[in-house]
C-alpha positions as CSV (number, residue, x, y, z in Angstrom):
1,X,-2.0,21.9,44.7
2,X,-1.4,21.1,41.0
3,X,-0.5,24.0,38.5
4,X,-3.3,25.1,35.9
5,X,-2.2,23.5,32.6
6,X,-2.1,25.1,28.9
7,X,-2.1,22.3,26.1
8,X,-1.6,22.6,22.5
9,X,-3.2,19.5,20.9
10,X,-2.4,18.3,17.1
11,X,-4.5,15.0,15.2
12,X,-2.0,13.3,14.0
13,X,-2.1,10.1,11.8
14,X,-5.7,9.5,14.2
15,X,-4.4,10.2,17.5
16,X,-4.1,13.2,19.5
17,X,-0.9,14.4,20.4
18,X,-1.0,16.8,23.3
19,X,2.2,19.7,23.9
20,X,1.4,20.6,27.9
21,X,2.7,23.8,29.5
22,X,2.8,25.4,32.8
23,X,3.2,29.0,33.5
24,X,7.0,28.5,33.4
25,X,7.0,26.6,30.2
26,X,7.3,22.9,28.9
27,X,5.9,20.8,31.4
28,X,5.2,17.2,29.5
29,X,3.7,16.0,25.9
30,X,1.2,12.6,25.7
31,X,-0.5,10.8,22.9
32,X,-4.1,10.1,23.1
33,X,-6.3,7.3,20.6
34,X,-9.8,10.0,21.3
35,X,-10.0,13.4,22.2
36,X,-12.2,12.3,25.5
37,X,-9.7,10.3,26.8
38,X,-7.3,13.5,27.0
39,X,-10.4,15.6,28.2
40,X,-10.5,12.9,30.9
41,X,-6.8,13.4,31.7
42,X,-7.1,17.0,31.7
43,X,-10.5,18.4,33.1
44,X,-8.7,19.0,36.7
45,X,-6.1,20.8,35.4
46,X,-6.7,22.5,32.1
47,X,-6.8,25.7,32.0
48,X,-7.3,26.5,28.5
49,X,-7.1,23.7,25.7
50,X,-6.4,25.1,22.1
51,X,-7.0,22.4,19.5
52,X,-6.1,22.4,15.6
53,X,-9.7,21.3,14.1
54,X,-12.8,23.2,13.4
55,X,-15.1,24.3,16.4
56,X,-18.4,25.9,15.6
57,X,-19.9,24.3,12.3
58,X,-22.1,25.9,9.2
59,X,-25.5,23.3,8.7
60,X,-26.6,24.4,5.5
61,X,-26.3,27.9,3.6
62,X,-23.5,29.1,0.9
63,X,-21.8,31.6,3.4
64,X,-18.7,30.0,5.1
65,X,-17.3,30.7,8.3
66,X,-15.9,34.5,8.7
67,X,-12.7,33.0,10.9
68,X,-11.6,30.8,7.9
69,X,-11.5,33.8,5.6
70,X,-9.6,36.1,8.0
71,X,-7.3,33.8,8.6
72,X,-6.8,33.2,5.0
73,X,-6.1,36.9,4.3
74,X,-3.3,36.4,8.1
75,X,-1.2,33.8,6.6
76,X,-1.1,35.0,3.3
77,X,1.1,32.8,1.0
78,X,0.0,29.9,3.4
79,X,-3.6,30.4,3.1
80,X,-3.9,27.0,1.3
81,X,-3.3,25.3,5.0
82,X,-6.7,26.5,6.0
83,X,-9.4,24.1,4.7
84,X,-13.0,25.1,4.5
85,X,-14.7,22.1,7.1
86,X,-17.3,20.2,6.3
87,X,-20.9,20.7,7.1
88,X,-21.9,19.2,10.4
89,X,-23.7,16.3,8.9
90,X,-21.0,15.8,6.2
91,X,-18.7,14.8,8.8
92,X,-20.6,12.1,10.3
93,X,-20.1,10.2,6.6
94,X,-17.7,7.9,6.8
95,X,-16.8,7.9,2.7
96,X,-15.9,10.9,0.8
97,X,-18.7,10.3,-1.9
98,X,-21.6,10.3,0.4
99,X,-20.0,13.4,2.6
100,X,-19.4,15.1,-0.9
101,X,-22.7,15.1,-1.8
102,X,-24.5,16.0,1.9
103,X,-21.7,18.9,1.2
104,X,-23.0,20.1,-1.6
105,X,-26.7,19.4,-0.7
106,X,-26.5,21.9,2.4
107,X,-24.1,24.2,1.2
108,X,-24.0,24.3,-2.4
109,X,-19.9,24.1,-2.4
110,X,-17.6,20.8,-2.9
111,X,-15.7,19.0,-0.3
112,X,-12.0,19.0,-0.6
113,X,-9.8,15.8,0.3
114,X,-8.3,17.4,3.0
115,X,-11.2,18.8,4.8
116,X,-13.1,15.3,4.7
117,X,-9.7,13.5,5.9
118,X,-10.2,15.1,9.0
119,X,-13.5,14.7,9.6
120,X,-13.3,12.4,11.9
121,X,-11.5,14.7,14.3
122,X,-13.8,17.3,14.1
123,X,-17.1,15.0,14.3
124,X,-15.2,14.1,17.9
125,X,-14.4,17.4,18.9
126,X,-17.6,18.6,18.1
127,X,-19.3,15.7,20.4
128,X,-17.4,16.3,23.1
129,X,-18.0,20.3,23.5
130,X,-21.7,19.8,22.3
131,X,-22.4,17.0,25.7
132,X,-19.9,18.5,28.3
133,X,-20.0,22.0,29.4
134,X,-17.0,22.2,31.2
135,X,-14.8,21.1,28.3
136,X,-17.2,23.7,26.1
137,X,-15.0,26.3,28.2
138,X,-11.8,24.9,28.3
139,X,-11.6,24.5,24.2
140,X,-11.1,26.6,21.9
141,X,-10.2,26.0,17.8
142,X,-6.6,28.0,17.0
143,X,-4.1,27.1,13.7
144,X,-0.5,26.8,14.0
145,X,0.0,28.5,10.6
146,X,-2.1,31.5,12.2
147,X,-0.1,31.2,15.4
148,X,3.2,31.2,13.4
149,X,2.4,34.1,11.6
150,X,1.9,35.8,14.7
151,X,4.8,35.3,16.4
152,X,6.8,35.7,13.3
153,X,5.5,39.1,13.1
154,X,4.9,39.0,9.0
155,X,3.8,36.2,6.9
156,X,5.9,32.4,6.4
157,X,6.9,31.8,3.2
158,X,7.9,28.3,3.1
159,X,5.4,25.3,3.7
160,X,6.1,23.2,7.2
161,X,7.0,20.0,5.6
162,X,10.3,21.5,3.9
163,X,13.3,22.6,5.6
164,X,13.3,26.4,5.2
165,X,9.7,26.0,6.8
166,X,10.8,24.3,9.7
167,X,13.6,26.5,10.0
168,X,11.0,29.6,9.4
169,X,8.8,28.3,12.9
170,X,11.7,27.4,14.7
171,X,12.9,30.7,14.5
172,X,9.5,31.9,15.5
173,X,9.4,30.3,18.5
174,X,12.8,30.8,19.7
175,X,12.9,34.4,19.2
176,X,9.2,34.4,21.2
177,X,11.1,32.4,23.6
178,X,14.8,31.2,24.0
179,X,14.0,28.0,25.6
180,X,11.5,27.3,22.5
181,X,14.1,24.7,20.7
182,X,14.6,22.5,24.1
183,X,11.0,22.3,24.3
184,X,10.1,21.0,21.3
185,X,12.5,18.8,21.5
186,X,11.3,16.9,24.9
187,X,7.9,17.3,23.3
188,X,9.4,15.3,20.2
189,X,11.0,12.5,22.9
190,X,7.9,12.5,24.8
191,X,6.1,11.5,21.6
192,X,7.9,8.3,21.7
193,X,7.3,5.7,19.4
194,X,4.2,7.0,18.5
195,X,4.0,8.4,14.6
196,X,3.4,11.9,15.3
197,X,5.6,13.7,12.7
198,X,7.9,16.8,13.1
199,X,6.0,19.2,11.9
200,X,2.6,18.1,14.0
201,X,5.2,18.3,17.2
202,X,5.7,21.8,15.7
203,X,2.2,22.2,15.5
204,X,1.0,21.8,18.8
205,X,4.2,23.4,20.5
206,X,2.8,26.8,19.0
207,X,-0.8,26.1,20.2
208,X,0.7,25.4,23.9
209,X,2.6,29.0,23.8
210,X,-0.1,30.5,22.6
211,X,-3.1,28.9,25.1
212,X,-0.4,29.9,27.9
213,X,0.1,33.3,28.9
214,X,2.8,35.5,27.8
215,X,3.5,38.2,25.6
216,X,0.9,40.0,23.4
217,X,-3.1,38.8,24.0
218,X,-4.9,36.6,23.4
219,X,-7.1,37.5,20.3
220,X,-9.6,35.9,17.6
221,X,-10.6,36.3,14.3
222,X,-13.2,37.4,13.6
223,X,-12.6,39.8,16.8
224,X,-16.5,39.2,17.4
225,X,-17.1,35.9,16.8
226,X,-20.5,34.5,16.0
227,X,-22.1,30.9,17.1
228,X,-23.1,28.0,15.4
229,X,-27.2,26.6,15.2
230,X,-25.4,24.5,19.3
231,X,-24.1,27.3,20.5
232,X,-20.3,27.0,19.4
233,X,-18.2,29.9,18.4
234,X,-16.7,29.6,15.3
235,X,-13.7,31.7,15.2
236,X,-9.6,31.3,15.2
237,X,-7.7,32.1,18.3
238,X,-4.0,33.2,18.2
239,X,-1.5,35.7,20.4
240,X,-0.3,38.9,19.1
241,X,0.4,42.3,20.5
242,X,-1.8,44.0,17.6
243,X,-5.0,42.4,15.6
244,X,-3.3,40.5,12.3
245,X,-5.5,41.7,10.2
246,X,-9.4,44.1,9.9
247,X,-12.6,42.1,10.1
């Protein structure tokens, strides 16, 4: 019989790119064009799926989700990296003026660049988990900076896309585990000729160590997380031996 299956899974440049571990570590990385075709792939296996986009969306009111805030106050100097998401209907819109302005009709707050650019990802997650149960409890919405910042024990200082922040995760992950270098690099091969870029192979390396079991537990913020209006949590899952921060 098959081994369970822990993925990390990244949206990169519109595709999904998918870091898979066993309980004995790297096991193989894929690309994916839609976030059902890897739910398709996976349902058998996966045991838990932690994804970097928003799960659990505000419709309308001023108050923001709790879990973007405590994760904010986690990652400290990096608490630019986590982007307030859209309203639900704002990320149906497929131009930023029109999901602007459904923004700021149901919430009263602006939309940033970022958050809209990945709209698209979250309107798919958010489709699949609303119309199929068993991925509903497979899923769950985690952030590498979050998952960094946890293994690293104290706050990065350096953004991913430079060299001291690369060299700030990869240390990380090595000291979590030794054999964290050798796998992301087969997940980096795996990726292929597909453009998934260094820091996303990063990315989604950190969500598969932390979806699989291992040192430390497997904790969220907020530590009680509420639900959306369809029945979605809406919190930030990492791994850490102690809570990062006090709700």
């Amino acid at each position: 019989m098959a081994e369970d299956l822990y993925l990390g899974v990244d949206w990169s440049a519109g595709s999904w790119f998918a870091v898979a571990f066993d309980s004995a570590g790297f096991d193989h990385a894929v690309v994916v064009d839609e976030i059902g075709e890897l739910w398709h792939r996976y349902e058998e296996r996966a045991e838990r799926v932690l994804v970097d986009m928003p799960i659990g969306l505000i419709e309308e009111g001023e108050e923001g989700r709790e879990c973007d805030r405590l994760a904010r106050k986690a990652v400290g100097p990096r608490s630019a990296s986590i982007f307030t998401p859209p309203v639900r209907e704002a990320t149906r819109k497929r131009r930023y003026p029109a999901a602007q302005r459904v923004n700021e009709r149901k919430s009263g707050r602006g939309l940033s660049k970022q958050a809209f650019n990945i709209s698209d990802g979250i309107a798919a997650v958010d489709d699949l988990l609303r119309n199929v149960p068993e991925a509903r409890a497979a899923f769950a919405e985690s952030h590498p900076e979050v998952c960094f910042r946890a293994l690293a024990g104290e706050p990065l200082q350096h953004s991913k896309r430079k060299a001291g922040g690369y060299a700030e995760r990869m240390r990380a992950l090595a000291t979590f585990d030794p054999d964290a270098p050798a796998a992301v690099q087969s997940a980096a091969e795996a990726a292929g000729d597909a453009q998934v870029a260094v820091d996303d192979v990063l990315d989604a390396t950190v969500l598969a160590y932390t979806a699989r079991p291992g040192p430390g537990e497997l904790r969220s913020l907020p530590a009680d997380p509420p639900t959306d209006p369809k029945g979605l949590p809406m919190q930030i899952v990492y791994r850490a031996g102690e809570p990062l921060v006090e709700a």
